[in-house]
N, C-alpha and C positions, 0 to 999 in steps of 0.2 A: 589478454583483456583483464582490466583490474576492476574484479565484480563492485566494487565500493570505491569508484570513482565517481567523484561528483561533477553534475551538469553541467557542462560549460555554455556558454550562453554565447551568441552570435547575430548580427543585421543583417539582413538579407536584404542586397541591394537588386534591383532586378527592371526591366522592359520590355513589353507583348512585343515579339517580332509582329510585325505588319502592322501594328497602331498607330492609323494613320497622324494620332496627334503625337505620337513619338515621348507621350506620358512618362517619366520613372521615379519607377515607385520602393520606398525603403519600409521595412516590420522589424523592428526594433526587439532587441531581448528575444532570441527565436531558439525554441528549444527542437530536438528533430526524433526520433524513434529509430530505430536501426532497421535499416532496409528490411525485406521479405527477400527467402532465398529460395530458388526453386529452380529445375532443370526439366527440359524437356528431350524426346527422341526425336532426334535428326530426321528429318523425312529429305521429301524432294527438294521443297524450297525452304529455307531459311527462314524464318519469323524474328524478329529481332524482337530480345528479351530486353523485358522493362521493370525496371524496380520501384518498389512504392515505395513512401516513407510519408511520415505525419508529422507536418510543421505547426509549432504552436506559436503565437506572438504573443507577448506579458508586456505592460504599459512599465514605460519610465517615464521619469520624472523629468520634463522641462522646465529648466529654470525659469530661462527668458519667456515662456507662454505660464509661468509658473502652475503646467498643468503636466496630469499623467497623460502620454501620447503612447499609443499601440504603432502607429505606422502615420504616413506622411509622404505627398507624392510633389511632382516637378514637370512644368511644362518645358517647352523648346524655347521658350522666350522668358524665362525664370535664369537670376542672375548664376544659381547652384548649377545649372546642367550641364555643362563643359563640367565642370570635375566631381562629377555626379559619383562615380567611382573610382576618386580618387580616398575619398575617407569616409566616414559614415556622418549625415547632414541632417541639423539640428534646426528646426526651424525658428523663425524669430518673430514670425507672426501666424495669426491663425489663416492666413490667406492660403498656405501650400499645405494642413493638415487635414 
């Protein structure tokens, strides 16, 4: 691990499973925290171990809204959503932020 490694920065594209309106949603410039590590003793049944971590989103710059946007979502009937994760989606009016 290179203790003086700087932030790399990331989008998070993402969609609630079961959301009936099938909404997806991107957070733009997202920085994360490095998991928590912990172990437990095996007993009878198994508990499946879960990791936390701490997602932040910081505002960029859109040109075309010539506004700073954090995040920005897409319906089922929104022209983006077939290639909704295909690259990261910049929107071009205020109607999907």
């Amino acid at each position: 691990e290179d203790a003086g490694a700087k932030t790399k920065y990331f989008a998070l594209l993402f969609q609630f499973e079961g959301d009936e309106s099938n909404t997806r949603h991107v957070m733009y410039k997202c920085s994360a925290t490095r998991p928590s590590v912990s172990g437990n003793t095996t007993e009878e049944e198994i508990e499946p171990q879960t990791e936390t971590l701490t997602i932040t989103a910081t505002a960029i710059h859109n040109a075309l809204l010539d506004k700073d946007i954090v995040k920005a979502r897409c319906a089922e009937d929104d022209d983006a959503y077939e290639a909704w994760f295909g690259g990261v989606y910049q929107p071009a009016s205020t109607v999907t932020t």
